[in-house]
N, C-alpha and C positions, 0 to 999 in steps of 0.2 A: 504494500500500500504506500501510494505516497504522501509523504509529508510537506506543507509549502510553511512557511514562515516569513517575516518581514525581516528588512536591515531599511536604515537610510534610503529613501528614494528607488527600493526594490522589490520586488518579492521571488524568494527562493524555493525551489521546489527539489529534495530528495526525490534521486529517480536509482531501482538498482534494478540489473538485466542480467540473466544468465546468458554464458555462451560455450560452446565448445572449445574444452580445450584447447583440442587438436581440430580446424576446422575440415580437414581432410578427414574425420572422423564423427559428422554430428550426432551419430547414438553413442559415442563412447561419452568419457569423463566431463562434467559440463562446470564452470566459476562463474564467481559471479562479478559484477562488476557493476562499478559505484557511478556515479555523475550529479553533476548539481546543476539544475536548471535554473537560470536568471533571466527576469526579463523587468523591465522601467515597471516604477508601481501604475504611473499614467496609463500604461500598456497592455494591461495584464491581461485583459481580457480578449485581446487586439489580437487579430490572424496575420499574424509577421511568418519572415522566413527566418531558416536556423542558420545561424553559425557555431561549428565545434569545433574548441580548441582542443589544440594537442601542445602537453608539456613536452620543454628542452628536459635533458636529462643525458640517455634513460635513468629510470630509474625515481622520478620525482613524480608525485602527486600533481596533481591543475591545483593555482595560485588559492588560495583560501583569502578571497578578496573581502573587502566589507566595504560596503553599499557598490558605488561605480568608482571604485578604485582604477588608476592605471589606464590602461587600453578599454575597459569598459563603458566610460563614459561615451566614447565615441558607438563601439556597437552596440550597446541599449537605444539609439537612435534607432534603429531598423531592423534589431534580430532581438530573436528569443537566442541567448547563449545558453551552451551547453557545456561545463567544463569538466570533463570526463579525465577518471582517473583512470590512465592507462593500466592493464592487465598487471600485477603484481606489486604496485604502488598505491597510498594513499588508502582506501580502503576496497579498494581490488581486490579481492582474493593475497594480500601481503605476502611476498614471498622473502622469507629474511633466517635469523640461523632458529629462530622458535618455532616458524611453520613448516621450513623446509625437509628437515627428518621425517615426518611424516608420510615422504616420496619414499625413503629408503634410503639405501647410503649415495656414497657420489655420484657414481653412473647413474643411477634412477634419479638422482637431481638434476645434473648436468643434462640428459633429456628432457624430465621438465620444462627446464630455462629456453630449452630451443625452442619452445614457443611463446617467447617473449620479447622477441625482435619487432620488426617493424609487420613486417606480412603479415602477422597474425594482430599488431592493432590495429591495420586498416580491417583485414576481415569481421574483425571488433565493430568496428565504426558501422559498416558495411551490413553486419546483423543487426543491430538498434537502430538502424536509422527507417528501416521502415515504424515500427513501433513510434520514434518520435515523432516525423513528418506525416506520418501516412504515404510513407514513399517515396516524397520530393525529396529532390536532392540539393544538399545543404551546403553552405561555404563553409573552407575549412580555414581554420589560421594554426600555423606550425612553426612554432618555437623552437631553434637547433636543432635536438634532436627530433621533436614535432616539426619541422620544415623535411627531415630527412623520411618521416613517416609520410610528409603528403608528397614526395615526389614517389615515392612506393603506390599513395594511393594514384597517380595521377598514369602510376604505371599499368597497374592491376583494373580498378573501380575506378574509371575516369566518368563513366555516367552516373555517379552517387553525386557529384560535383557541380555546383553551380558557379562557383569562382572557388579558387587557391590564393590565401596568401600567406609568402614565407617569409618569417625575419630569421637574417645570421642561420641558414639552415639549407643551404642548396650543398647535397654533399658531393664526392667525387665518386661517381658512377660504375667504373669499371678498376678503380685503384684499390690495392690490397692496403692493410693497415698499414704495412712499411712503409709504403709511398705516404699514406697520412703523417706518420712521424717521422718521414724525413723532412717532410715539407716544415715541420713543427717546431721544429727544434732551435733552427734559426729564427723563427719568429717569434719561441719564447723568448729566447738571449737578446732580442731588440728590444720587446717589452721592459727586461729586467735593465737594460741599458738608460731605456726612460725613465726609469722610477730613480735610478741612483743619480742621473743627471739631475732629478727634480728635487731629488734629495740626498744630496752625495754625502751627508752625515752618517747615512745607514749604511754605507760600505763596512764601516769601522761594527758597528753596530751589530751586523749581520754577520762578520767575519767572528767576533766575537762568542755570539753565542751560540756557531756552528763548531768554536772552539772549545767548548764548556762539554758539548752534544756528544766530542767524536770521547771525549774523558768519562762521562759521567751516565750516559745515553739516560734520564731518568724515566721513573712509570709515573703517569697523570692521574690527576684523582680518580677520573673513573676508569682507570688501566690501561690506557692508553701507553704504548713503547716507543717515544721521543727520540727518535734515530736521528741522524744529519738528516739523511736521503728524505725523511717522512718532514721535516724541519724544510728543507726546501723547496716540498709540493708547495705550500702555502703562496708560492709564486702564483697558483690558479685565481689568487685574489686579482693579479696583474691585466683578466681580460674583459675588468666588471670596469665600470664609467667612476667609478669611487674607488676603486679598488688600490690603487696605487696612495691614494692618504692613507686607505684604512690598514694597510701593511706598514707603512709608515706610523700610526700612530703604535701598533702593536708591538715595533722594535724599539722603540725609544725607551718606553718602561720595564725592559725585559728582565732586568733586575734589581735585586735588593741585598742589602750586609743582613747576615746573619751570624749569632756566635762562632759559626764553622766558615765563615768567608762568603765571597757573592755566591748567590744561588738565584734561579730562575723563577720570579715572583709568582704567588698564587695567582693573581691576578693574568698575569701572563699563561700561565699552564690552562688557567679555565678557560681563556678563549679562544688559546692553540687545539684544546682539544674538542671545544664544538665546532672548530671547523673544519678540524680534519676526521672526526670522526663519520663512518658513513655505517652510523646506527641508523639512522632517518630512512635512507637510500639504501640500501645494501645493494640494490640491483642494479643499481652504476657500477660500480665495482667489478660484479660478475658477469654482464653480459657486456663493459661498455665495448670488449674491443671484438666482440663478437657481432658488432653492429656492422662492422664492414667485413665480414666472414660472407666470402663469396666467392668461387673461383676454382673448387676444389683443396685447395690451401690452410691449412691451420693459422691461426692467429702467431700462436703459439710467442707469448708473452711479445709482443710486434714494439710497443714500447722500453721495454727494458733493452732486448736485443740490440734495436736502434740506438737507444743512448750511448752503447760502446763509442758509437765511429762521432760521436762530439764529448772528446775528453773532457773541455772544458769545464763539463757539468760536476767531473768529481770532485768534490768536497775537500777530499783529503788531499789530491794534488794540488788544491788551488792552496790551502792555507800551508804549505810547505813556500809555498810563495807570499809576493802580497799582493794579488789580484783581488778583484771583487767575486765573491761567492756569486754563483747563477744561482736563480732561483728554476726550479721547474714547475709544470702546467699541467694540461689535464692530461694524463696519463696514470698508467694502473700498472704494479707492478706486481711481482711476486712476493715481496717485504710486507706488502698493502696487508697484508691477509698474516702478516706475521706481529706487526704493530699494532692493529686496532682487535678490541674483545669483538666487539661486534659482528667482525669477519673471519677471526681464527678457528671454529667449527667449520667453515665452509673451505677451506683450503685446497682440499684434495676436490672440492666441485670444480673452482677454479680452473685446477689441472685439465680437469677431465674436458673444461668450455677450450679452453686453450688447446688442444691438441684436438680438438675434434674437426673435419674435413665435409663433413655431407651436408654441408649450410646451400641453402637454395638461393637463386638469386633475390635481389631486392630490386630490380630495376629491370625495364624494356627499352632501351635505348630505341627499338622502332616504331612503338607504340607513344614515345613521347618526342620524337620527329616528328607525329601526326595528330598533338596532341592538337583538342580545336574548347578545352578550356580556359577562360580564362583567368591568366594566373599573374603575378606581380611576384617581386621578389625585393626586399633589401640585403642590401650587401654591405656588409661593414669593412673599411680599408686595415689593413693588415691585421685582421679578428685574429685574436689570439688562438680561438679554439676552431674555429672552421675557415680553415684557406681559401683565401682571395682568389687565388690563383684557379683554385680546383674548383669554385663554386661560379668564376664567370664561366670556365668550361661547361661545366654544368647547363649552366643560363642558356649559353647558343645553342645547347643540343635538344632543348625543350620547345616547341613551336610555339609563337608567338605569348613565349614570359618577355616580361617587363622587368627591367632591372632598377633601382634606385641605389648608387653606389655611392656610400658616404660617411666622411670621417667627423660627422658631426658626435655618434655616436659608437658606444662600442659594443662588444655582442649584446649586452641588456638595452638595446636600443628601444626594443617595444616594452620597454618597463620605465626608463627613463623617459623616453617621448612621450608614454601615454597615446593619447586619442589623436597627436598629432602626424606619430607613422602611422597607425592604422588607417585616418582618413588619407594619409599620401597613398599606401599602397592598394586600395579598394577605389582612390578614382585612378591611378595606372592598371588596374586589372581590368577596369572598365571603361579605357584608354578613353578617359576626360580630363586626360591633362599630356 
């Protein structure tokens, strides 16, 4: 049954759906799956058309907004929104290290998980959208890793579609992960070039307490294992529009005297650890780099691997010098799963997604030459987390997307802009501008 309730200037409605598993399968094992319907309180009543969004991630819930936060404002003008909690996230069916044994051990997990890529959330989309529309087909807006979901759907289900639009999310089509991390690597080390130039205080700073890390490695209040390596993900703050202060303010204060000499302040440990912790997410983690698992090919740890051939990023050789410590970006390592509590039962799943070969494609390169929806796209100039390079490829291989290419923002551009990317890229989907 569902529930609706008020916020500020809305009304919301609990909707949950079951769906097959496996949709190659629809009498076998069926989850269920969560969404929260929004629509203007003016409105409620009004026969509008749908837009469903898809969260960046994998692995994250849809934004938990209150009233017409963000991008809302703009589509409560003209849609009933849907913001649907992709399969295994948010209250999806959760898949994390408390629900997951329940499959069995690794292998019966690791098969699970393979139906949590993109495929099977458009096939998601694709079963509920009759039940919400009555059949019409709905615009979708996909965020990163939801931009990489709606070129899937635009591969598969392009008549579920009334327009597409993607922020920071057009991904590289026929590239294995190693081509995404090589592309990466240097574009983190730019990143981290910007931040020390804008704050070249934190060279000293960051040098420092990757020196305290490689001596002391400590455990975080909630167990967390403070490695160097786990210490220089935090660089993933470097691809948010605020992210470069908010790492800056986080090194400044990073210690304190204590009777036994500086140590690493509570205050510093509590907010290293909720940000590096992926108790929330766990399924970023274990399928991110299985998102580009295509080709016959294993992932088979695609980031770590890569890392070797940019020395620069290790820690220990840099501070044998006096260079500035890299920070790194979003990448998933095998340590990932050895630092955080959250992740260490699932280890050996890890393995088993890493080394696995029979991933199905995610894309039609000739079905989206012929694509006849229409679609818009922004593009963020040197996005940290999805290549410039590999997303205007993208762009020309999709028939008539529209590109908005711009360094005004960075990948959370449709969170920082608000209503004002969402109206740029619905009038270029509808090429009125």
């Amino acid at each position: 049954m569902s529930v609706s309730y008020r916020q500020p200037g809305v009304v919301l409605t609990d909707r949950r759906f079951t769906v097959p598993l496996d949709h190659d399968d629809p009498a076998g094992e069926r989850i269920e799956l969560y969404a929260r319907e929004v629509v203007a309180s003016d409105k409620a009543k009004a026969e509008l058309p749908w837009l469903v969004y898809l969260q960046g991630g994998p692995g994250f819930g849809a934004n938990r907004f209150i009233g017409r936060q963000a991008w809302l404002e703009r589509a409560l003008k003209e849609y009933r929104v849907l913001l649907l909690d992709q399969r295994g996230t948010g209250a999806s069916t959760p898949a994390n290290r408390q629900t997951l044994p329940l499959r069995g051990g690794p292998r019966e997990q690791a098969d699970y998980l393979a139906h949590f890529r993109a495929d099977s959330i458009v096939r998601d989309c694709e079963a509920i959208r009759p039940e919400v529309t009555g059949g019409a087909p709905w615009t979708v807006l996909g965020q990163s890793f939801g931009g990489f979901c709606t070129v899937t759907y635009l591969s598969t289900a392009p008549e579920g579609l009334s327009a597409a639009v993607i922020t920071g999310g057009l991904p590289t089509l026929d590239g294995h992960a190693d081509d995404v991390y090589r592309a990466a690597y240097p574009r983190i080390e730019r990143k981290v070039a910007a931040h020390y130039a804008r704050y070249p205080q934190d060279v000293e700073r960051a040098r420092r307490i990757a020196e305290y890390l490689l001596e002391h490695e400590p455990v975080l209040n909630g167990g967390y294992r403070l490695t160097v390596e786990a210490f220089q993900s935090l660089g993933i703050l470097l691809g948010r529009g605020d992210g470069s202060h908010r790492l800056h303010f986080l090194l400044e204060d990073a210690f304190v005297t204590t009777p036994d000499g500086p140590a690493l302040s509570d205050v510093f440990q509590e907010e290293v650890q909720s940000l590096l912790s992926f108790a929330g997410h766990p399924l970023y983690a274990l399928v991110h780099e299985a998102c580009y698992g295509q080709g016959g090919r294993p992932t088979a740890w695609s980031a770590e691997r890569v890392r070797a051939e940019f020395p620069q990023f290790d820690a220990a050789k840099t501070l044998t010098g006096d260079g500035p410590l890299l920070f790194t970006g979003e990448s998933i390592h095998p340590w990932t799963f050895d630092t955080d509590p959250a992740l260490r039962p699932l280890r050996d799943t890890a393995e088993e997604l890493a080394a696995r070969t029979d991933w199905a494609p995610l894309y039609d390169p000739a079905r989206l030459a012929a694509n006849d929806v229409p679609v818009a796209a922004a593009i963020y100039h040197d996005d940290m987390y999805v290549d410039t390079a590999h997303s205007l490829r993208t762009a020309r291989s999709i028939k008539g997307l529209r590109t908005w290419v711009t360094d005004e923002f960075e990948h959370d551009g449709v969170r920082a802009g608000g209503p004002r990317v969402l109206d740029r890229l619905l009038a270029l989907a509808r090429d009125e501008e």
